[in-house]
N, C-alpha and C positions, 0 to 999 in steps of 0.2 A: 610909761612907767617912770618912777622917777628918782629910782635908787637898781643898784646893781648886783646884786648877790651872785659868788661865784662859790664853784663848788669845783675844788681843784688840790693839785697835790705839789706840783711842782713851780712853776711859771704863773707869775702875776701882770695881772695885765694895767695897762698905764691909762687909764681913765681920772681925771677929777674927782676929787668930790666938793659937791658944791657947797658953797660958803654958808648960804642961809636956809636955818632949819635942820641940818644935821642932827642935832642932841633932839628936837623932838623926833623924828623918826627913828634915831637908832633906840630911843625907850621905846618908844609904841612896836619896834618890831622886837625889843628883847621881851617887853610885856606878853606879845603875843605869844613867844613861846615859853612864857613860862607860864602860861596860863595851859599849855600840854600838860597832861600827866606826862607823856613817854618824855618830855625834855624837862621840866621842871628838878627833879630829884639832884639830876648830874647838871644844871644849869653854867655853874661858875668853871666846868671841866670841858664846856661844848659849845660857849659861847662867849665871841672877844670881842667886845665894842674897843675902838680905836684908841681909848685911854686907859686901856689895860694894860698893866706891866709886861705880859707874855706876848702882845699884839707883833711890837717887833720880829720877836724871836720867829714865833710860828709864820708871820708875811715871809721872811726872807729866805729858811729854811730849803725850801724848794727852790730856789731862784739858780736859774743855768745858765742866764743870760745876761748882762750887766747893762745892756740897753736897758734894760725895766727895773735897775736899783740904784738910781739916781736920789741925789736929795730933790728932784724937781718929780721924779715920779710919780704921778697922784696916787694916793695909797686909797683900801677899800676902807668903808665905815665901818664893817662889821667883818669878823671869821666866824665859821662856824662848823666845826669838828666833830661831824655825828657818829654814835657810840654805837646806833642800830638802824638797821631801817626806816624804824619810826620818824627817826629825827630826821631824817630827810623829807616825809612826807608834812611832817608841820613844816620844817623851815620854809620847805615849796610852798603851800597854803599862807605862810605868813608873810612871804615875801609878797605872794600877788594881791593878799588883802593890804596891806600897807605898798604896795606901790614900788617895790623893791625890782630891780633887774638881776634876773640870775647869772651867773657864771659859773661854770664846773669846772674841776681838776682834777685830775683821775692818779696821779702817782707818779710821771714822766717829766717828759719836757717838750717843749711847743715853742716852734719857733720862729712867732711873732708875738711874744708875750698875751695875747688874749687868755689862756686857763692856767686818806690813805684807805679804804678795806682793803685787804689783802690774802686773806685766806683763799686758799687754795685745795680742792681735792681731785685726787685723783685714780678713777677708775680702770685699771688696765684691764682687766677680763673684759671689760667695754670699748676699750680703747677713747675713752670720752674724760673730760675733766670739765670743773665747775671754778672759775676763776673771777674772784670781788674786783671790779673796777681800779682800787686803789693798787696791785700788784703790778710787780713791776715785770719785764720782757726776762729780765734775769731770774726774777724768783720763779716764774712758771716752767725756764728753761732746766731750774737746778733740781726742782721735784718733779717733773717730768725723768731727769735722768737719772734723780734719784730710787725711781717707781720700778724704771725699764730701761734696755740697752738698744731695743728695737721699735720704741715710739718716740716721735720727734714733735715738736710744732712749729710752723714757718709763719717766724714773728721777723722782726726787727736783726739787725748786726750787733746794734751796742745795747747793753743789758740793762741801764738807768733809764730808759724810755717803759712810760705806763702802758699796760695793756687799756684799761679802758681809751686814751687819745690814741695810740696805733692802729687799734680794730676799727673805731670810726672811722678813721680817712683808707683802710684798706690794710694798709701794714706787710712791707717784704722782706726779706733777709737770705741768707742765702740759700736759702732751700724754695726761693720761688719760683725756678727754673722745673725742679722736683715736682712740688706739690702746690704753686701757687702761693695767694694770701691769706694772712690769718682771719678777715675778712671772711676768705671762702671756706672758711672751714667752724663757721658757726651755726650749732646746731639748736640753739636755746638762749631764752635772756632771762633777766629780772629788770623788771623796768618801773622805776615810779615818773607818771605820767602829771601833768599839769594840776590833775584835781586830787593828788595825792594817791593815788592810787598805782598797787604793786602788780604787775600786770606780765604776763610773760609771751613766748609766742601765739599759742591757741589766743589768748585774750585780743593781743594785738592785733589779729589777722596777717596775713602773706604781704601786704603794700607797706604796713609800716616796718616789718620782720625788713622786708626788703632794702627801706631807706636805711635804716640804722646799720647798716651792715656797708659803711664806705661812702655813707654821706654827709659825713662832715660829725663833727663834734656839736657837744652844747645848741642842737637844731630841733632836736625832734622831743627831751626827755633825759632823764637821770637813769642810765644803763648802770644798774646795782653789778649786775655778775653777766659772765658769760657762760656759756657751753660750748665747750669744743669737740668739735672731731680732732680726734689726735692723729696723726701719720705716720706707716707703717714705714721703718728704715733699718739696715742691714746693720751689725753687731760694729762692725766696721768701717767707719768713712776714712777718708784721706787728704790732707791737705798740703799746701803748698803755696809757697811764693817767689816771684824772680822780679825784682828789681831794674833798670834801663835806665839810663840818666842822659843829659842834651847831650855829652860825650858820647854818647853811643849811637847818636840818630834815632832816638826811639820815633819817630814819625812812620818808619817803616813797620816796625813790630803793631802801632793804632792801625795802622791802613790794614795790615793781614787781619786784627784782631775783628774789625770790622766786618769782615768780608765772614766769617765764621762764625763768630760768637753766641748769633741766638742762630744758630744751626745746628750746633754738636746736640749730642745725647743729652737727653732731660736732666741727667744724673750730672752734668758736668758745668759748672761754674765758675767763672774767670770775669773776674771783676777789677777793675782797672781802676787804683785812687792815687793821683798827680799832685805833687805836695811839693814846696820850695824847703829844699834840705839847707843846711847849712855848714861851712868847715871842708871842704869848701861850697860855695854859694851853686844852686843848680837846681833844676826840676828833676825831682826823682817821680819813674815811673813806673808803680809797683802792680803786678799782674796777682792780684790774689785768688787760689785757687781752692774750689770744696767737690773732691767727687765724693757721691754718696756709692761707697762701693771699696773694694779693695785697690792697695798701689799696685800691683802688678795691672790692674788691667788700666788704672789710672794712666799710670806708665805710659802703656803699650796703645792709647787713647789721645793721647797730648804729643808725642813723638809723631801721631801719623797725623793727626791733626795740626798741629802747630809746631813743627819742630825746629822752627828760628828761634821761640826760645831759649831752648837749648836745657830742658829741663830735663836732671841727672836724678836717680835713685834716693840721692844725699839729703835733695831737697826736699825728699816727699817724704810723709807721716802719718801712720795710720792711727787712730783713736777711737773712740766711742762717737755720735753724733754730739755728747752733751758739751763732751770733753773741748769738741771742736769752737762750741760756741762760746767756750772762753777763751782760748788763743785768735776768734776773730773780733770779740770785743774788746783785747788788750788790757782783761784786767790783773790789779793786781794781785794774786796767787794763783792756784794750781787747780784747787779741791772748786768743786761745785759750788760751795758754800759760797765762794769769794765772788759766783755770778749775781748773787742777793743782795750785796753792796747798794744801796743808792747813793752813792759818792761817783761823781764818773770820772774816768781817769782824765783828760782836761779839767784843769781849773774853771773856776768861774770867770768865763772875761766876756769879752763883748765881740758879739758876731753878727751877720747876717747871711739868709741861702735864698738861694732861688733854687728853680728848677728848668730841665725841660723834656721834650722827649725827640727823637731824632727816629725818622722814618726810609731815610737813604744815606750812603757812608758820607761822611764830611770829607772834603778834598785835603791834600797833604797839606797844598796852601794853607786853606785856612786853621788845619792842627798847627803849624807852625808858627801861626798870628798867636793864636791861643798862650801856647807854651813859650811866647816870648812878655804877652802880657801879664803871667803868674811870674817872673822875673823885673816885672815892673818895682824898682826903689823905693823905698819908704811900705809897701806893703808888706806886711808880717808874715801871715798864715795864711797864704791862699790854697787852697785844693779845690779840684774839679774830679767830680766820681763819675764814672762810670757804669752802669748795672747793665748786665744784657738779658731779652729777653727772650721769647719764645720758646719753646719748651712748653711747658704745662702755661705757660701765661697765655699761647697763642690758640691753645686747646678750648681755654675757657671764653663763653659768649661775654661779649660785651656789655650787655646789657642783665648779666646773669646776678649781678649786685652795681651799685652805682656805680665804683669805680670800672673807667670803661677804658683806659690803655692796654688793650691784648693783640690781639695779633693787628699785622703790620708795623708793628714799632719792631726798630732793631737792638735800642736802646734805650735806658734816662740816663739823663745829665743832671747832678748834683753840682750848685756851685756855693762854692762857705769860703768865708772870711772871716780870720781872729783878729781880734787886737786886743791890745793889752793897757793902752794908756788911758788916760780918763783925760780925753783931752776933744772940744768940739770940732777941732782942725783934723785931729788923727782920726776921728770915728768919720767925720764929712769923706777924707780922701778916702776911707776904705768903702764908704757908700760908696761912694762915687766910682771906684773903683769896678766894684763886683755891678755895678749896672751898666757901665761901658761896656765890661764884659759880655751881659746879656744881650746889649745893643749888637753888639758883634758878633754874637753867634747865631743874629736873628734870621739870616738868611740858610742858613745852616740846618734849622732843625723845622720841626711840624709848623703846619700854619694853617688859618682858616677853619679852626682854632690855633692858636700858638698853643701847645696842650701844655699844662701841670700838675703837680703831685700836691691834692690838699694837703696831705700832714709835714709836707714843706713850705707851710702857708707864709705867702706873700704877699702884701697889703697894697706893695707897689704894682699889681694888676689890676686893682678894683677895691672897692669896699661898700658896704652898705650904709654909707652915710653922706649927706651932703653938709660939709661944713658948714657952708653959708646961711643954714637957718638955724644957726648956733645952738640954745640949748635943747631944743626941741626939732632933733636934724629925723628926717624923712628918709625912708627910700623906695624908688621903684622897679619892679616887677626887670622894666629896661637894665637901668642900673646894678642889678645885683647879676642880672644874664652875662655882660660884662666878665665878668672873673668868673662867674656858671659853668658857663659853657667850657673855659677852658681847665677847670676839674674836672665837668663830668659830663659833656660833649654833649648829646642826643638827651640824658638821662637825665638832663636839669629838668625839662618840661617836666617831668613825671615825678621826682622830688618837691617842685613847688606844687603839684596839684597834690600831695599828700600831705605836705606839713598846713598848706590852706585847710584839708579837712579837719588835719586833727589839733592842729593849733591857729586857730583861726584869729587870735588875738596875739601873736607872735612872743609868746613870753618868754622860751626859750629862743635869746638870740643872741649875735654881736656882728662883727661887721664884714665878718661872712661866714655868714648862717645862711641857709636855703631859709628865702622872706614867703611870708604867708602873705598873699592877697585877700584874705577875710578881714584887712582894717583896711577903713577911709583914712580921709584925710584929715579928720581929727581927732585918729588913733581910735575911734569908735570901730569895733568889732561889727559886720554885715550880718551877720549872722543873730541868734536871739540867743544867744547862751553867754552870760557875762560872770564874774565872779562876784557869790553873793555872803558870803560871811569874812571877819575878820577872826573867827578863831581856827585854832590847829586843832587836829583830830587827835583823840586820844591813843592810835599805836591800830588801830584795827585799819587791816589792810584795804578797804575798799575807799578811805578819807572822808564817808561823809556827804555831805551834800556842802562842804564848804566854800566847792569852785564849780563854776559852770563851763570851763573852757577847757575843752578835755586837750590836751597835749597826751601823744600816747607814747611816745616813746622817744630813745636818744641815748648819746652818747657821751661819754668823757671826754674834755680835750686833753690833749699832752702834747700832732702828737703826733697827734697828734698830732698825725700829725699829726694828729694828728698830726703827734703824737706822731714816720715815716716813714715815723717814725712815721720811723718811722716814724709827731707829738708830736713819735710823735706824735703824728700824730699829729706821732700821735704821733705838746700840749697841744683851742689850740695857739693859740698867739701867744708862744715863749720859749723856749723849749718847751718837725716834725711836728716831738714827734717826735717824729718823727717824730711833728714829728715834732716841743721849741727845736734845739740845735742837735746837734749829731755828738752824740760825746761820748768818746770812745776811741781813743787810738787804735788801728787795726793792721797791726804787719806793716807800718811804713805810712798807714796812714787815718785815716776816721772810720768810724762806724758811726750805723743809719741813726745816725739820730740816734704807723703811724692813727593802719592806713585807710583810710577808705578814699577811695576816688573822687571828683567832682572836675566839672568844669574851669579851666584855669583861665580866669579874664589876663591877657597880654597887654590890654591897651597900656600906656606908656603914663595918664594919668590915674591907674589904681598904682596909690602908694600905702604903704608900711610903715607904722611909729617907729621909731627903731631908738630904742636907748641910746643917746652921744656919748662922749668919751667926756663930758663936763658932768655928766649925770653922778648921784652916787649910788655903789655898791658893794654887795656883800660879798666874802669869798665864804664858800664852803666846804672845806677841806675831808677830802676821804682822810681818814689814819689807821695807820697798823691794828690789821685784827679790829675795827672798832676801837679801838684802844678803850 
């Protein structure tokens, strides 16, 4: 492909566009869709070739990350703002008949810059809701609680992360202890596939149902909407927090926490986010707490459990479930409403996460390396999160959707870094920084894979691209396993033999996307199904006979991870997720930010065309309601 079309809400991703030929391709692809009836009408409202006055506005709009809003940035050639479904199924058909590279963005943020609908309903006598890709973790939290005081959904911590990039890469928050991820609790899709077509579970089959549900973003397809299983929760939860700072020796309070944390009651949550306070200068380290359940037994819960805390009556608060998820996103105001903001309470600056997961407790030594390296001078905003798991995480099979971290972990590791100045000395130390880190904790946590969170997607473990054959970069089967394995452990195999089936020409991709081994080596498709027209489909759901290369399904990034977003997610390379970044102060410190079968040839020379970051492309932006 030789242009990039993304289809995204928050987080833009940092690819070229290339110098020669631009203005004929962005006509032949605006030609194309105005040659749609379903796009034509609203054309000048749905589509921004790059020397449009609004082009700015609407690129930066969504932007959570400041790594990706440089003046050296490379910006997309095209946006494109679809009003219905329709217009997603030509922009897809037009992108792949002119040679366009897709990108999606679902409404969140994605935190490697890689990626609005938003309508939402919601059924409680069913306990199920129907939620557009473009929605964000907050609006589906504030109609949910706005529906009922006894159904929940277990998305994301912070509310500016997209549901479409979080549900792709898996998506937790604090109820994953509870009820697991919002991942696990998808009953149904809408999905426009490669050849334009709107396609749902029955259509898809059970293999691809299966990949889109925490295998990644912008890999398999355009996830229009979801269905949820909603979860049942008591009138009453309770929360709490208690704080420890280096004054205090909190190395004692991680070692107990350790030893406990994914062993208490399903209902019980203590999450742990490490932040350099300031006035005076210190690691604070805040123990944030969500029983689903009343204080009194919360109380009578955490006392016999963990009573070094020292947690008293005063500090505990009982609320609604909905209620809770705005005092752990840290936004600002009281009412529901204020969870619907997509402003997240962090500014826009410039960050980086990693991740990881940790399988036996860390020695006090090496916490005390940790918490002297987040005191390291000239760093700004360092934090290191905490999540523990087991509980309902360790309940669910591994293998029961992609994302495969459940039981035997004790925990994830969360690590972010702010900064603030625009400077390539200040941004180099804080890389530099948060990777030292990683290097340091490498003996510490999982290995054989080193596991991670796609919707805290990290480019510095792998990517699907080999620079070295510049504009027309390769990847293989080998190469993409690399980073695979350590999102999705076992489960990669079975993701690349499903997106080989059903995207056999890899057109949903970027530079980590699960790779199709259906192209040679000179991006020729193996297969005998190629794409045979250069026009869009008039608005009727099935697209036509316009594409031969069935893509069946897929996801938003944010966000997450990927949206983490969660973007994150759930985006997803931007802001998760989780997930792009995590934005959301929480109590002292951040919130989260996330088929058919065949034969998978492994050998190490089937490679994948794979769009470079020199190529040019499109973004195409869900917006409110269709706007």
């Amino acid at each position: 492909m030789s242009l990039l079309l993304i289809l995204s809400l928050v987080f833009l991703l940092s690819w070229n566009v290339a110098a020669a030929g631009d203005d004929d391709q962005q006509k032949a692809f605006v030609q194309c869709l105005s040659n749609s009836t379903s796009v034509a009408s609203n054309i000048s409202n749905i589509v921004y070739p790059s020397d449009n006055p609004s082009f700015s506005s609407i690129l930066e709009f969504s932007i959570r990350n400041r790594r990706f809003d440089t003046p050296t940035t490379p910006k997309p050639l095209v946006i494109v703002t679809p009003h219905n479904v329709s217009h997603i199924q030509s922009t897809v058909l037009c992108a792949q008949s002119h040679n366009l590279q897709l990108r999606v963005r679902s409404g969140g943020h994605d935190y490697e810059g890689l990626s609005y609908m938003s309508n939402i309903t919601v059924d409680v006598s069913n306990r199920t809701a129907w939620v557009q890709s473009g929605a964000t973790v907050g609006q589906v939290y504030a109609q949910v609680g706005k529906s009922s005081n006894t159904l929940a959904f277990p998305a994301s911590v912070c509310n500016t992360v997209g549901i479409g990039g979080i549900v792709s890469g898996g998506g937790y928050g604090t109820l994953l202890r509870y009820a697991g991820l919002a991942a696990d609790h998808v009953a149904d899709v809408q999905v426009v596939d490669a050849r334009g077509r709107v396609r749902d579970r029955a259509s898809l089959g059970e293999d691809v149902f299966w990949a889109i549900r925490g295998g990644g973003g912008n890999t398999f397809g355009i996830v229009v909407a979801w269905k949820f299983n909603l979860v049942t929760v008591p009138e009453t939860v309770t929360m709490f927090s208690v704080t420890k700072t280096l004054e205090q020796g909190p190395t004692k309070y991680l070692a107990k926490w350790q030893k406990i944390a994914d062993t208490l009651p399903n209902e019980l949550l203590i999450r742990i986010v490490m932040y350099k306070a300031v006035n005076p200068v210190t690691i604070a380290v805040v123990f944030n707490c969500l029983y689903v359940g009343s204080k009194d037994k919360a109380l009578s819960l955490i006392q016999e459990s963990f009573p070094e805390l020292g947690v008293t009556p005063e500090v505990m608060f009982e609320m609604t479930w909905a209620q809770s998820t705005i005092q752990f996103a840290g936004v600002n105001g009281t009412t529901l409403d204020s969870l619907e903001s997509r402003t997240p309470v962090k500014d826009v600056i410039y960050f980086k996460a990693k991740s990881d997961y940790v399988t036996k407790p860390i020695p006090d030594s090496a916490m005390d390396g940790l918490l002297k390296m987040m005191m390291q001078d000239g760093i700004e905003q360092p934090y290191v999160i905490f999540t523990p798991y087991g509980g309902k995480m360790a309940e669910i099979a591994s293998n029961s959707i992609p994302f495969p971290h459940r039981e035997g972990n004790l925990f994830k590791i969360q690590y972010l870094v702010y900064w603030k100045e625009d400077s390539e000395e200040v941004s180099n130390a804080h890389m530099k920084w948060i990777r030292d880190v990683y290097d340091y904790m490498g003996s510490y946590v999982s290995s054989n894979p080193r596991a991670a969170y796609i919707n805290y997607r990290d480019l510095d473990i792998g990517e699907n691209m080999n620079s070295s054959t510049g504009g027309n970069g390769t990847t293989a089967y080998q190469q993409a396993k690399v980073w695979g394995v350590k999102y999705f452990k076992g489960n990669f195999e079975r993701l690349v033999k499903i997106k080989t089936a059903f995207d056999p020409t890899n057109f949903f991709s970027n530079e980590q996307s699960i790779p199709s081994l259906g192209v040679g080596k000179e991006g020729q498709t193996t297969s005998s199904n190629s794409s045979s027209s250069a026009s869009a489909p008039s608005g009727d759901s099935d697209g036509g006979n316009n594409a031969g290369n069935e893509t069946q399904s897929g996801d938003n990034n944010a966000g997450n991870g990927t949206q983490s977003g969660d973007v994150g997610q759930g985006d997803n390379n931007t802001t998760n997720n989780n997930n792009d970044n995590n934005n959301g102060t929480q109590i002292g410190g951040v919130g989260q930010g996330d088929n058919g079968n065949s034969t998978t040839q492994t050998s190490a020379s089937v490679v994948v065309r794979y769009g470079p970051r020199s190529y040019y492309y499109l973004v195409l932006l869900f917006l409110v309601l269709f706007i």
